[in-house]
DSSP file (Angstrom, degrees, kcal/mol; ACC not computed):
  #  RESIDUE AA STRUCTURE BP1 BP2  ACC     N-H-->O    O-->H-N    N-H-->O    O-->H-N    TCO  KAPPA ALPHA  PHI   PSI    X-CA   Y-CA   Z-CA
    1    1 A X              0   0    0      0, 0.0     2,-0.4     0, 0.0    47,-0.2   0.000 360.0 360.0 360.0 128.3    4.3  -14.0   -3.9
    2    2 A X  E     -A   47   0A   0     45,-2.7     2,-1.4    47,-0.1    45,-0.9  -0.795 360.0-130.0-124.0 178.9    4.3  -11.4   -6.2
    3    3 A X  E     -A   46   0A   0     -2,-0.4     2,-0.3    43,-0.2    43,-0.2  -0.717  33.4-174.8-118.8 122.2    5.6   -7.9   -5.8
    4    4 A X  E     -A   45   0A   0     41,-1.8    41,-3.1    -2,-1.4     2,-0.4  -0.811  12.4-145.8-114.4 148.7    2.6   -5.0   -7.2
    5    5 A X  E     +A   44   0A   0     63,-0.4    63,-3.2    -2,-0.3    39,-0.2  -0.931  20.0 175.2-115.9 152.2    2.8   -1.2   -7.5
    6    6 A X        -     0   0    0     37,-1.1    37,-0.3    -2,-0.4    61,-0.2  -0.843  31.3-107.4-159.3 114.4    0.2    0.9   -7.0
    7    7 A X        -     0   0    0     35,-0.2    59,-0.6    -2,-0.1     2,-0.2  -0.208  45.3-178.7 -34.9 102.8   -0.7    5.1   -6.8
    8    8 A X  B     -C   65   0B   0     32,-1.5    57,-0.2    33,-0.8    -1,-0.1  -0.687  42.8-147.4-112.1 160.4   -1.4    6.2   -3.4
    9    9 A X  S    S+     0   0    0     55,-0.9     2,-0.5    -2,-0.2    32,-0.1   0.415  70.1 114.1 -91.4  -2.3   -2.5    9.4   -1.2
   10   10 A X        +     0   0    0     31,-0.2    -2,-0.2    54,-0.2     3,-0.0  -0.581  42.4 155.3 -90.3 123.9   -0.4    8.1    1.7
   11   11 A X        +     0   0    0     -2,-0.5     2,-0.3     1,-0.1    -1,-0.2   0.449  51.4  25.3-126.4  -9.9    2.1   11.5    1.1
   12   12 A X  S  > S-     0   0    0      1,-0.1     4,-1.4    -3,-0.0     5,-0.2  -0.933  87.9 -83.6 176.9 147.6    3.6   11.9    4.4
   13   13 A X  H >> S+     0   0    0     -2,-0.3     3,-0.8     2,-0.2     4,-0.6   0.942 126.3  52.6 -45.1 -59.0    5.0   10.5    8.4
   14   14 A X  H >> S+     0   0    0      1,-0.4     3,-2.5     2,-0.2     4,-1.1   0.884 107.8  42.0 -24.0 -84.4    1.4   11.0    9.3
   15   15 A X  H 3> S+     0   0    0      1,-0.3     4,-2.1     2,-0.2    -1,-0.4   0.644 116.9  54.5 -59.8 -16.2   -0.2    8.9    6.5
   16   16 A X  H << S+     0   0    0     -4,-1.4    -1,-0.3    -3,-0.8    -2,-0.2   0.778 106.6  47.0 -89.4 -16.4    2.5    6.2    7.1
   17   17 A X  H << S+     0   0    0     -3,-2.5     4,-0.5    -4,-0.6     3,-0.4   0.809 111.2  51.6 -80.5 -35.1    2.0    5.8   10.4
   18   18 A X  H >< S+     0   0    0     -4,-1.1     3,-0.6     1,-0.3     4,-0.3   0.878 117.1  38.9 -64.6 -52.6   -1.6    5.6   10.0
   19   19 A X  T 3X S+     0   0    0     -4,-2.1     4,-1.0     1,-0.2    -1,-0.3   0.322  90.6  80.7 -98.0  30.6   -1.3    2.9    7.4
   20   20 A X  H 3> S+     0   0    0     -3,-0.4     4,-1.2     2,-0.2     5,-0.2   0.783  95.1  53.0 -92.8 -23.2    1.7    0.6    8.7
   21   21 A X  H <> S+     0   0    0     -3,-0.6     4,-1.2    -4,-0.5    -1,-0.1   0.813 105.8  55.5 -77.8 -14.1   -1.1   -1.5   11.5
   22   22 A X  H  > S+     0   0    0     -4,-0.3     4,-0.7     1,-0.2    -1,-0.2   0.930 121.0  22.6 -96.1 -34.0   -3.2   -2.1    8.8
   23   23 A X  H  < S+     0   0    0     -4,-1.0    -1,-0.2     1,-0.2    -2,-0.2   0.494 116.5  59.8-102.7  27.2   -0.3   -4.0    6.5
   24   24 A X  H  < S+     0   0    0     -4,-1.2    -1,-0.2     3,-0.1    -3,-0.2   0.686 106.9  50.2 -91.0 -31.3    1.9   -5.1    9.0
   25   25 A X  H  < S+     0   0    0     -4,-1.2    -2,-0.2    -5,-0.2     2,-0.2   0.544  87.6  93.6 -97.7  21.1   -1.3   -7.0   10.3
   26   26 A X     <  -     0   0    0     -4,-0.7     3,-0.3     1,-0.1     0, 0.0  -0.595  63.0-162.9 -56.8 143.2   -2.0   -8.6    6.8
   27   27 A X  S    S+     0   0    0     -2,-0.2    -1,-0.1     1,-0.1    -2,-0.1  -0.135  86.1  62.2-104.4  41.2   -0.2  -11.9    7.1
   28   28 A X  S    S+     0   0    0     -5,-0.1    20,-1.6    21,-0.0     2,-0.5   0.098  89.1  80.6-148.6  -5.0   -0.3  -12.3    3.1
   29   29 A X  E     -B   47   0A   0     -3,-0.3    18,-0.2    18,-0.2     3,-0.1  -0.931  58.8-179.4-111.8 135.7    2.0   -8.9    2.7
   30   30 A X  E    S-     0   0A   0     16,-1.1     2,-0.3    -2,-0.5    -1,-0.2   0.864  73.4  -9.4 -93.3 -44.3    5.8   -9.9    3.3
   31   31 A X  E     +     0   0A   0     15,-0.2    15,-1.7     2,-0.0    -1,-0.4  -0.898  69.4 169.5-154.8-176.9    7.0   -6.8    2.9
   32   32 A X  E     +B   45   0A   0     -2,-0.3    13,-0.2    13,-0.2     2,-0.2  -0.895   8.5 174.9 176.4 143.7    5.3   -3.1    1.4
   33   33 A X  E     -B   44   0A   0     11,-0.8    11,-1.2    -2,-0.3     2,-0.4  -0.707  24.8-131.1 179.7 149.5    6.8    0.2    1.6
   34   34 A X  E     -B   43   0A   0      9,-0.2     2,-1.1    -2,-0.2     9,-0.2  -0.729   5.0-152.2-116.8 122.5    5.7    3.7    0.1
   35   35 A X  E     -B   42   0A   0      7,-1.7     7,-0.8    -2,-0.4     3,-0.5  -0.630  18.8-177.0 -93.0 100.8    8.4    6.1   -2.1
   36   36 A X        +     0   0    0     -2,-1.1    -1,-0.2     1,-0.2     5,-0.2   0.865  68.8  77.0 -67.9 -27.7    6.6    9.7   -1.1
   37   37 A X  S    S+     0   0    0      3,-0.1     2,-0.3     4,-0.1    -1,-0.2   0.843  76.0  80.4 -36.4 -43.0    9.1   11.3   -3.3
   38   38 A X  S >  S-     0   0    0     -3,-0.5     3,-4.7     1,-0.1     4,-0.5  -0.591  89.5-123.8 -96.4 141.0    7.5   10.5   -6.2
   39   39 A X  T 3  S+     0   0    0      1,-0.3    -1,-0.1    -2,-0.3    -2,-0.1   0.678 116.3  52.7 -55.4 -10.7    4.4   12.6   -7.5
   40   40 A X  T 3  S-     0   0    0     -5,-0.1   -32,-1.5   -33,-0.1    -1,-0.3   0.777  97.3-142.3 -82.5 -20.3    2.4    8.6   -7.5
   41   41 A X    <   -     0   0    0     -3,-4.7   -33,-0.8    -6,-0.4   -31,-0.2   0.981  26.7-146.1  31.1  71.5    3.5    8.2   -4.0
   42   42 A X  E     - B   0  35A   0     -7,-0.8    -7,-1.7    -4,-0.5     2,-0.9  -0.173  14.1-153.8 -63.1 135.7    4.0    4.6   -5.2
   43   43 A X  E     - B   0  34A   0    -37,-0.3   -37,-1.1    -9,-0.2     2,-0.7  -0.916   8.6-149.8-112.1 137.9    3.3    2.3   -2.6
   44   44 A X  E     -AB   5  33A   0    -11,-1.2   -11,-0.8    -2,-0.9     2,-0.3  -0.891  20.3-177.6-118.9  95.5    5.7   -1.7   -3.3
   45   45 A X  E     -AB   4  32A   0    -41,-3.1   -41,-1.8    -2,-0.7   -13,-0.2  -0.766  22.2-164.3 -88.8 140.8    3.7   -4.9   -1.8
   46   46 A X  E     +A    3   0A   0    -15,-1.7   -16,-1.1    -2,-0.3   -43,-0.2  -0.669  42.7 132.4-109.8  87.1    5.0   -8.3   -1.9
   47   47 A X  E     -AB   2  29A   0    -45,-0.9   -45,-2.7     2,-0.2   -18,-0.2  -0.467  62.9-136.8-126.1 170.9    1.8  -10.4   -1.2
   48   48 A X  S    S+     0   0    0    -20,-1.6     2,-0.4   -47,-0.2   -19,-0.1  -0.036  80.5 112.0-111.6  16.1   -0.1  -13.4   -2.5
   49   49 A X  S    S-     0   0    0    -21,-0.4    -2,-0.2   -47,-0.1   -47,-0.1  -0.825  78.0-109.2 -98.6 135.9   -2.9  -11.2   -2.0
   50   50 A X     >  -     0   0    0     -2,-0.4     4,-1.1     1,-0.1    -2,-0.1  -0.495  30.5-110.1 -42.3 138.0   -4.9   -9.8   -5.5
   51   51 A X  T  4 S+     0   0    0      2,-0.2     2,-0.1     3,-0.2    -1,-0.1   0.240 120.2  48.7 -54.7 -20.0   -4.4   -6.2   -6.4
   52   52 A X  T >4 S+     0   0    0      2,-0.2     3,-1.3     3,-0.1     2,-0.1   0.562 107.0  57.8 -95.8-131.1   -8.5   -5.3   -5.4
   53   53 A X  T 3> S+     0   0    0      1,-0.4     4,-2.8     2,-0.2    -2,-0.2  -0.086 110.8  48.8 103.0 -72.6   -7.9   -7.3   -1.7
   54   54 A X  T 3< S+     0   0    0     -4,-1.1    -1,-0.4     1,-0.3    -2,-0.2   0.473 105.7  46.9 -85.1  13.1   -5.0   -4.6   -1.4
   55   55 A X  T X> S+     0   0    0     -3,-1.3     4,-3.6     2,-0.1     3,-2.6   0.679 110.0  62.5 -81.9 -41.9   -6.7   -1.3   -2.2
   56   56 A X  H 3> S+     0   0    0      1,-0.3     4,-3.9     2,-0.2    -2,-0.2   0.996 107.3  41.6 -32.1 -67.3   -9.4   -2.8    0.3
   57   57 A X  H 3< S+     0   0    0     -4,-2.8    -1,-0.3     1,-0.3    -3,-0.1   0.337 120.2  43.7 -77.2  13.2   -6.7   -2.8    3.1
   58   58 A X  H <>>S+     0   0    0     -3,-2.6     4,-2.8     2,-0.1     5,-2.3   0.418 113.8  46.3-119.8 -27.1   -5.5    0.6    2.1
   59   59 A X  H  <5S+     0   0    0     -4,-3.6     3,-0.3     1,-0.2     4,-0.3   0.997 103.3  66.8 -74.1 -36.1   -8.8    2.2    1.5
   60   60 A X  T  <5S+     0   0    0     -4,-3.9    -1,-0.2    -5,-0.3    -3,-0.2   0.778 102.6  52.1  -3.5 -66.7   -9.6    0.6    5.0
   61   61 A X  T  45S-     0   0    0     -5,-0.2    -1,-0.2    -4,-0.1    -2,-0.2   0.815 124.0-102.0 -26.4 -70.7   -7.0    3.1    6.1
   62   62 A X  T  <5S+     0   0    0     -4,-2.8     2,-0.3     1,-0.6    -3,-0.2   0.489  91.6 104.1 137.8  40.2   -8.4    6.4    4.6
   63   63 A X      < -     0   0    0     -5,-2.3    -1,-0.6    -4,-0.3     2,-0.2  -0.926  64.7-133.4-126.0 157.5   -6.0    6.4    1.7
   64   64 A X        -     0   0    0     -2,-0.3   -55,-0.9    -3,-0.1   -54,-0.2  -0.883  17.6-171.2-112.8 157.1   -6.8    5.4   -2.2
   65   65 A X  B     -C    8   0B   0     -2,-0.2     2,-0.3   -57,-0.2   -57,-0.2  -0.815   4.9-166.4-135.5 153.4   -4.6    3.1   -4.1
   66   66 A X        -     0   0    0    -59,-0.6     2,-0.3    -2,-0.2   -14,-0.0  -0.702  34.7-101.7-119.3-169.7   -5.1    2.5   -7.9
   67   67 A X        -     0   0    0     -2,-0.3     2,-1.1   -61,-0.2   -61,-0.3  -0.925  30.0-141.5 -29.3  73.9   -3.1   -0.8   -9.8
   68   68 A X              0   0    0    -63,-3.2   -63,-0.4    -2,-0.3   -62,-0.0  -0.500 360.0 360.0 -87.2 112.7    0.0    0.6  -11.7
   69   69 A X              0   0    0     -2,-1.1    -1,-0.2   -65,-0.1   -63,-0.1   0.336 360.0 360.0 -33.4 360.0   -0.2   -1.5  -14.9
């Protein structure tokens, strides 16, 4: 497992509510959670999943995610 950050749209209770069925029902994210304070709205996976696999499962959602390097 490694733990990735990544640049999100999910800004809000709304957008978190929206996207929590789609990675609580990954079984390859252990734990994820998204700091809306900050202007990236950074979203913090800990998955075995690759970094494409989990912009899949966010854009799934309606949100976009980039890779923060």
């Amino acid at each position: 497992m490694t733990t990735q950050q990544f640049k999100t749209t999910i800004n809000c209770a709304n957008c978190l509510r929206a996207i929590t069925p789609a990675l609580n029902a990954e079984p390859a994210i252990s734990t994820w959670q998204v700091d809306t304070s900050t202007p990236d709205k950074l979203l913090t996976v800990t998955t075995s999943l690759p970094p494409a696999q989990v912009v899949a499962l966010v854009e799934e959602a309606g949100f976009s995610a980039q890779p923060v390097s």
